[in-house]
C-alpha positions in Angstrom: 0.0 0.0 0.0 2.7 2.8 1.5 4.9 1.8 -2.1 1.8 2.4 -4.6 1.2 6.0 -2.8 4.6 6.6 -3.0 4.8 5.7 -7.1 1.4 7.5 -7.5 3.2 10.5 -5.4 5.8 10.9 -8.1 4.1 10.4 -11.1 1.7 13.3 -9.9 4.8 15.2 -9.3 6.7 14.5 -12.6 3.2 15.6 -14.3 3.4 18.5 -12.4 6.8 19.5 -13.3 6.1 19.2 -16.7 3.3 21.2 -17.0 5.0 23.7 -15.4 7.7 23.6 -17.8 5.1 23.0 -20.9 5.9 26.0 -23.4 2.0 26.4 -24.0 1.7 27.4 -20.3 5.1 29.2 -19.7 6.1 32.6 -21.6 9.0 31.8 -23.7 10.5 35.2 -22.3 10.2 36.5 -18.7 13.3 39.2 -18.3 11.4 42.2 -15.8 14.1 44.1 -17.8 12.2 43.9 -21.4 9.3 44.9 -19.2 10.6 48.2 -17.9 12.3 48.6 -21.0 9.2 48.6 -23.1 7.6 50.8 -20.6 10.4 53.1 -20.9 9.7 53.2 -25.0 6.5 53.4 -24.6 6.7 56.7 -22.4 9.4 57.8 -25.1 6.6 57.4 -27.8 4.2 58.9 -25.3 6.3 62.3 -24.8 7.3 62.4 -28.4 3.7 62.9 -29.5 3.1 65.1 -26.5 5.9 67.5 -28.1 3.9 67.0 -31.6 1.4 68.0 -30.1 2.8 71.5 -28.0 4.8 72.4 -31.4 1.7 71.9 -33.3 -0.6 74.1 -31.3 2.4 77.1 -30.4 2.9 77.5 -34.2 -1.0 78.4 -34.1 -0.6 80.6 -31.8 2.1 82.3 -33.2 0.7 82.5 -36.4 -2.0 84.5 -35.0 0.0 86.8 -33.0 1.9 87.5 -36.6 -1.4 88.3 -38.1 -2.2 90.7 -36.0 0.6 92.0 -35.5 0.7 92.2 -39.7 -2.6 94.1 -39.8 -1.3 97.1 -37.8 1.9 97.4 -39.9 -0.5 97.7 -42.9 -2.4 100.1 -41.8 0.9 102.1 -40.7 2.2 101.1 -44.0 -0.3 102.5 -46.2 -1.4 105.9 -44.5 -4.4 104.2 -42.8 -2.9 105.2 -39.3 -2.0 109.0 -39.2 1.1 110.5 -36.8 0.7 114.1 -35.8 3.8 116.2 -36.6 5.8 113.2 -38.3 6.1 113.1 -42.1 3.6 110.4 -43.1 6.0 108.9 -45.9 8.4 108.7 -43.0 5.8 107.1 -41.3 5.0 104.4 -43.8 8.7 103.8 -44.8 8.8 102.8 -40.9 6.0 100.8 -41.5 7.3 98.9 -44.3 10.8 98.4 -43.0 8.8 96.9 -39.3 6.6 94.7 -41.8 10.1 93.4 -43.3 11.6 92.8 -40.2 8.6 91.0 -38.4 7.9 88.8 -40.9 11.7 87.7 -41.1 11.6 87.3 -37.0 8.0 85.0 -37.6 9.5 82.9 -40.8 12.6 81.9 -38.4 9.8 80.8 -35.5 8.0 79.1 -38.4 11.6 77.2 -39.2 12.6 76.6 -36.1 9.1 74.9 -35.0 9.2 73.0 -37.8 12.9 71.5 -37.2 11.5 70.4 -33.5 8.6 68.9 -34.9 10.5 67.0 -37.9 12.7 65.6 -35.1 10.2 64.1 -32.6 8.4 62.7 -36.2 11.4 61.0 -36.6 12.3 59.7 -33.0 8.5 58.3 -32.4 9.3 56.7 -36.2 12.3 54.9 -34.2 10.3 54.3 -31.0 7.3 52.4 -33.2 9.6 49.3 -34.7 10.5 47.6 -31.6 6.9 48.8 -30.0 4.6 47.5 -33.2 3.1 50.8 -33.9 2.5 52.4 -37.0 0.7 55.6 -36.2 3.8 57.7 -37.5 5.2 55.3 -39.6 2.2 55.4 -42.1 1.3 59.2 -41.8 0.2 59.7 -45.0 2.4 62.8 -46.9 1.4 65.0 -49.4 4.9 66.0 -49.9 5.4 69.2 -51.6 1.9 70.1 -50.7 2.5 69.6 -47.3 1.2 72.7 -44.5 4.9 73.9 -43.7 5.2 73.9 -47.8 2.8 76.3 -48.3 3.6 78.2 -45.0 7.0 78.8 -46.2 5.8 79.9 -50.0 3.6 82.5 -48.2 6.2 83.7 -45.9 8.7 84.3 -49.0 5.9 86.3 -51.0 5.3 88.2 -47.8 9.4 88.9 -48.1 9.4 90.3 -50.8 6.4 92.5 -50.9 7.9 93.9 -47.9 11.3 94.7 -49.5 9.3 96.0 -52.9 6.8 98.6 -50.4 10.0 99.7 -48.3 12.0 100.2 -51.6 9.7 102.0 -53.4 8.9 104.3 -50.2 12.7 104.7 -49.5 12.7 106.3 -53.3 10.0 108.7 -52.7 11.3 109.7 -49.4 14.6 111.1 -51.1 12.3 112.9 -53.6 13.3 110.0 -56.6 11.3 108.5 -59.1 10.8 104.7 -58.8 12.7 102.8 -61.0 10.4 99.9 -61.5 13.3 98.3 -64.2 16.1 98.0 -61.4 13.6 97.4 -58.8 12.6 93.9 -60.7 16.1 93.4 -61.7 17.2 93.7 -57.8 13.9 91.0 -56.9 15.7 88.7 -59.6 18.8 89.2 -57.8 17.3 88.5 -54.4 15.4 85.1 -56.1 18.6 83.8 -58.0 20.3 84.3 -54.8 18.1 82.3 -52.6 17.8 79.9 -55.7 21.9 79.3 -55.1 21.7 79.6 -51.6 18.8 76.4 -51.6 21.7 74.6 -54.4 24.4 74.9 -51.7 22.5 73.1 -48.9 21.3 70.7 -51.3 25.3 70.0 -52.6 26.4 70.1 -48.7 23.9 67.4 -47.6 24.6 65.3 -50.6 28.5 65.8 -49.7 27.4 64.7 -46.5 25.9 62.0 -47.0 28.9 60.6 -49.5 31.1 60.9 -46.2 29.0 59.7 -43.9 28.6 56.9 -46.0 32.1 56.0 -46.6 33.1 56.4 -43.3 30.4 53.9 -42.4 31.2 51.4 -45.5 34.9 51.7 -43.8 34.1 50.6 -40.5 31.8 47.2 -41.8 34.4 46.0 -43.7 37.3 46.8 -40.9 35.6 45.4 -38.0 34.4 42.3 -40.2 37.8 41.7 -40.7 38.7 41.8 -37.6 36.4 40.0 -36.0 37.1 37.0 -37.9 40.1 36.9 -36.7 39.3 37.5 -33.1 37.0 34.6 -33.1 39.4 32.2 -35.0 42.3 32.8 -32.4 40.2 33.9 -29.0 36.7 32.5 -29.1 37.5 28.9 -29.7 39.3 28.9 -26.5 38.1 30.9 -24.4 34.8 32.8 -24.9 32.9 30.3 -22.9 34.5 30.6 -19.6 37.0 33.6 -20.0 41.1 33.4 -20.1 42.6 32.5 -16.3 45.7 33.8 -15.0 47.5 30.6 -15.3 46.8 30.5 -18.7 48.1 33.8 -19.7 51.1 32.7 -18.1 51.6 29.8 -20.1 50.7 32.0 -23.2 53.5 34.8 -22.2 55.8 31.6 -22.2 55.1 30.8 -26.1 56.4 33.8 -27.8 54.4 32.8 -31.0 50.9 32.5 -29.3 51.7 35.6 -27.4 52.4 37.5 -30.4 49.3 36.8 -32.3 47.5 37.1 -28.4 48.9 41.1 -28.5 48.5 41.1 -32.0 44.5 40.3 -32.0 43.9 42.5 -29.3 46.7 45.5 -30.7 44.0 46.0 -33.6 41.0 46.1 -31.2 42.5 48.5 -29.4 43.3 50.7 -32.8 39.8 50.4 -33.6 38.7 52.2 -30.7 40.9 54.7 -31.3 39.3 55.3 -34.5 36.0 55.0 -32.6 36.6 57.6 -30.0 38.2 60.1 -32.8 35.0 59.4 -35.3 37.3 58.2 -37.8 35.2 55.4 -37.9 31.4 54.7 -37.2 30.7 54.5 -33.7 26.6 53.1 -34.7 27.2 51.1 -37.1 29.7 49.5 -34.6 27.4 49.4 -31.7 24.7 47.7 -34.4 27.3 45.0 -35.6 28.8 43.8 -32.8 28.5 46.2 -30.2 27.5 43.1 -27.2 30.9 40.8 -28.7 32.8 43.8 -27.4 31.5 44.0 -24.3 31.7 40.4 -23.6 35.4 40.2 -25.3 36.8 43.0 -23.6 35.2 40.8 -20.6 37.3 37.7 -21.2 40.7 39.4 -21.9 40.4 41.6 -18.9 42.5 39.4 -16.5 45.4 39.8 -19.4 44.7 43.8 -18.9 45.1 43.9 -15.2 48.0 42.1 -15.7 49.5 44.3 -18.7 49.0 47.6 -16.7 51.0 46.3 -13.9 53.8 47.6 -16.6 51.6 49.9 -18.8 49.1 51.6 -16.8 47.0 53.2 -20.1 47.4 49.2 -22.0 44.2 49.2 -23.8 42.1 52.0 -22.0 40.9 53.2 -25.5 39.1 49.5 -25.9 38.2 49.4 -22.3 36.3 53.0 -22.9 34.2 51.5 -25.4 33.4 48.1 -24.1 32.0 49.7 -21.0 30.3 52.7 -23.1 28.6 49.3 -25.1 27.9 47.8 -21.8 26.1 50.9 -20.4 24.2 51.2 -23.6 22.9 47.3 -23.3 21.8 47.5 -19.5 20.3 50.9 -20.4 18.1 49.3 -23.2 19.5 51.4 -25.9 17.5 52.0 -29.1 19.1 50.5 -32.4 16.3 50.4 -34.6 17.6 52.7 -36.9 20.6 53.6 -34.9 23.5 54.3 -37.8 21.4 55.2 -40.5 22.5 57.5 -42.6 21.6 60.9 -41.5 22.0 63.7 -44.2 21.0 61.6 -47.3 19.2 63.9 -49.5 16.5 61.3 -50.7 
């Protein structure tokens, strides 16, 4: 009797233990730290639209402080407002000059909004591939027709009416007649200048994004080189449980081991120095293999310790970055689109 309650006892708890570790009944993935780190995202993605939002409804606001402020300039500028004992030419060449000068201080308010607002588009973009959103992601554009499109053709117009009215009341000020020839040859001039102005930033951003992506061509194909060789002459040995002292002793005694030891780890340490200076890519890094550094620098850092017995800086430059990785991991730093090009004009 007391043996077939014992052998019914376990077979109820073998059943038990394997329902508990039956996949249909247990998460595959429990880490609290992809909990919090969701969270965090998804109050990222929350603020990001919250700052949408604030940049969306101050650029109404200003907006309608500018016309407002617009309609008293034009009634300045055209004799609709009269000063006692003040010339009223002088009065509307003031006028003009104001309008030119306040609608210049609103366009930059206009730019600048639009620049904050371009940027938190862009981050809640990042924030919605690892959250599953698409709420930004599939905006739909009307691209040249957007708002800010037409805000900025309107505030260009407004430019140079402003410059024509203060020109032509400048001339008959001094007593002059208006050219009306040289004042649409100097409009032309002011056009063909912005025209070149708009070519430049175009050529820079395109000369931009040539560098940016060399440099980041450059680092993929140096750090795959490397890396290969790392894990021919390090990994196979050691990655699993890490280099002991004892064993870096017997590697100082083979000079040939010890020389392709210093060698592998010689180059890692130059790639950090190229890191740290931005000769190379410091993303596109981090995307590739930014965790094998961490957990290299890990397995070599007995050898380190002992190194800077006699070399106190011996590889600080790959230490830096293994740690800066590190940080970035426990953090839960965002890579979904981390080393992307930045300036590409298309």
């Amino acid at each position: 009797m007391d043996k077939t309650l014992t052998k019914e006892k376990e077979q109820t708890e073998t059943v038990s233990s394997q329902s508990e570790l039956s996949p249909a009944s247990a998460p595959l993935i429990q880490p609290e730290k992809d909990k919090f780190s969701l969270e965090g995202l998804r109050q990222q993605y929350t603020e990001v639209n919250n700052h949408i939002r604030h940049y969306s409804v101050l650029r109404f606001n200003i907006f309608t402080v500018f016309l407002a402020a617009l309609g008293g300039l034009f009634s300045l500028s055209f004799g609709f407002f009269e000063a006692k004992n003040v010339d009223p030419n002088i009065t509307m060449l003031w006028g003009r000059v104001g309008g030119l000068l306040v609608t210049l201080l609103f366009f930059i308010y206009e730019r600048r909004i639009q620049v904050l607002i371009n940027n938190s588009l862009e981050v809640g973009k990042e924030l919605e591939d690892p959250l599953g959103y698409k709420h930004l992601s599939n905006r739909p554009s009307w691209g040249w027709f957007r708002t800010h499109t037409a805000t900025i053709i309107f505030f260009l117009i407004l430019i140079l009416f402003w410059f024509v009215m203060a020109i032509e009341m400048l001339a008959k000020v001094k007593g002059e007649m208006v050219n009306y020839t040289e004042l649409i040859t100097i409009m032309v001039a002011v056009l063909g200048t912005l025209a070149a102005v708009y070519n430049i930033r175009l050529v820079l951003k395109a000369f931009k994004a040539d560098h940016e992506r060399r440099k980041k061509q450059a680092t993929i194909e140096y750090v795959g080189q490397i890396l290969r060789e790392a894990r021919f002459k390090i990994d196979a040995r050691y990655r699993s449980r890490g280099v002991t002292t004892e064993e870096i002793s017997k590697l100082m005694e083979n000079p040939e081991d010890y020389a392709e030891w210093r060698n592998v780890l010689g180059v890692f340490e130059h790639l950090a120095v190229g890191i740290n200076t931005g000769v190379y890519d410091k993303d596109i890094l981090y995307r590739m293999s930014g965790s094998y550094l961490t957990e290299l620098f890990t397995i070599v850092e007995p050898y380190v310790e002992l190194k800077r017995k006699i070399h106190p800086n011996a590889y600080s430059e790959f230490e830096s970055l293994a740690k800066e990785f590190g940080e970035k991991q426990r953090s839960g730093y965002l890579i979904a689109s981390t080393g992307n090009i930045k300036h590409s004009p298309v």
